[in-house]
Legacy VTK file of the C-alpha trace (Angstrom):
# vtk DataFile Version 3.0
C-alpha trace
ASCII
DATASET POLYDATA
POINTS 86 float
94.871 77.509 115.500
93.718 77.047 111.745
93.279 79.796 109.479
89.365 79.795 109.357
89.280 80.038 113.567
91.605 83.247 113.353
89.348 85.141 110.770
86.338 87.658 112.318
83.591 86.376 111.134
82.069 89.735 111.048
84.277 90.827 108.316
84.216 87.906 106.126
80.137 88.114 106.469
80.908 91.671 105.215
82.632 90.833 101.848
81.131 91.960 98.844
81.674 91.367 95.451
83.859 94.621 95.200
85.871 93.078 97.750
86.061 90.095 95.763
86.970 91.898 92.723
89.671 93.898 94.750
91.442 91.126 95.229
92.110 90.372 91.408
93.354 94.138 90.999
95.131 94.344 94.363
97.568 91.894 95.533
95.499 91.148 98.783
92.994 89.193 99.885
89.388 90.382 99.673
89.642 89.763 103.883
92.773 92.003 104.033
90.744 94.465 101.919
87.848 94.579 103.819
89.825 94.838 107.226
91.161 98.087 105.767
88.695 99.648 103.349
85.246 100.714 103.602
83.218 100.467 100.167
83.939 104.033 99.314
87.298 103.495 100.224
87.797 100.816 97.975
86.431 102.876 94.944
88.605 105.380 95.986
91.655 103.263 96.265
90.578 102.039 92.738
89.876 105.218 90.948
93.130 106.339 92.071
95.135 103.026 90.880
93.184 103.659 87.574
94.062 107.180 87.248
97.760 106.361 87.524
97.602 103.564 85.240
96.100 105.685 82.656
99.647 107.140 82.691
102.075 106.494 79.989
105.270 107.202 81.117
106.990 107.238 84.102
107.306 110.942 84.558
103.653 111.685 84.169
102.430 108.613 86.720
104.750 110.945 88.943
103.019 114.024 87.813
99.384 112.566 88.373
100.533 110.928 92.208
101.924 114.647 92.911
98.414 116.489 91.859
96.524 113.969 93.328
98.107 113.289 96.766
95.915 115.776 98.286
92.598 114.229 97.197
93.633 110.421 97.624
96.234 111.102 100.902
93.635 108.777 103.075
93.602 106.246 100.061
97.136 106.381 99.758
97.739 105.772 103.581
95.393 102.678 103.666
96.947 101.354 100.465
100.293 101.602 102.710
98.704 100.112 105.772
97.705 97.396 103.604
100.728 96.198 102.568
102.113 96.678 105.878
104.771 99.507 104.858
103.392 101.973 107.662
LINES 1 87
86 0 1 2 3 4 5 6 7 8 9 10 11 12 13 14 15 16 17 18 19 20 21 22 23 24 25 26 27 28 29 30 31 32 33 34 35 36 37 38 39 40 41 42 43 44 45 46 47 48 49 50 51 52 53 54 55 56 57 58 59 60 61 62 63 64 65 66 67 68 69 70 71 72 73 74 75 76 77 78 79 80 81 82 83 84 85
């Protein structure tokens, strides 16, 4: 079975350029993406990445994941899901 017959065409009608532009920031495909996150889900994922980033050191991209765990915990689970660790 090739790789275009296995895909839901559903989802890849779905994919939007944030999907799109997902995949340059996250190591996924936009179809991988979109199978997991819903538009707000995808900002949230993002905001959250960007909010870590912002970090400088070590210690305080620790200290921003720890106060923001609560907020981003459904984020953080898809973001797991998504690379297939859970």
């Amino acid at each position: 079975m090739s790789f275009s017959a296995r895909l839901d065409p559903k989802i890849v009608a779905e994919i939007t350029e944030e999907y799109k532009n997902a995949a340059i920031w996250l190591p996924f495909s936009a179809v991988d993406i979109k199978a997991i996150f819903s538009e707000g889900e995808l900002k949230e994922a993002k905001d959250f990445i960007e909010d870590v980033e912002a970090a400088t050191t070590e210690n305080e991209k620790l200290a921003r994941i720890e106060t923001k765990i609560a907020e981003y915990s459904l984020t953080v689970l898809k973001l797991l899901q998504l690379a297939k660790i859970v």
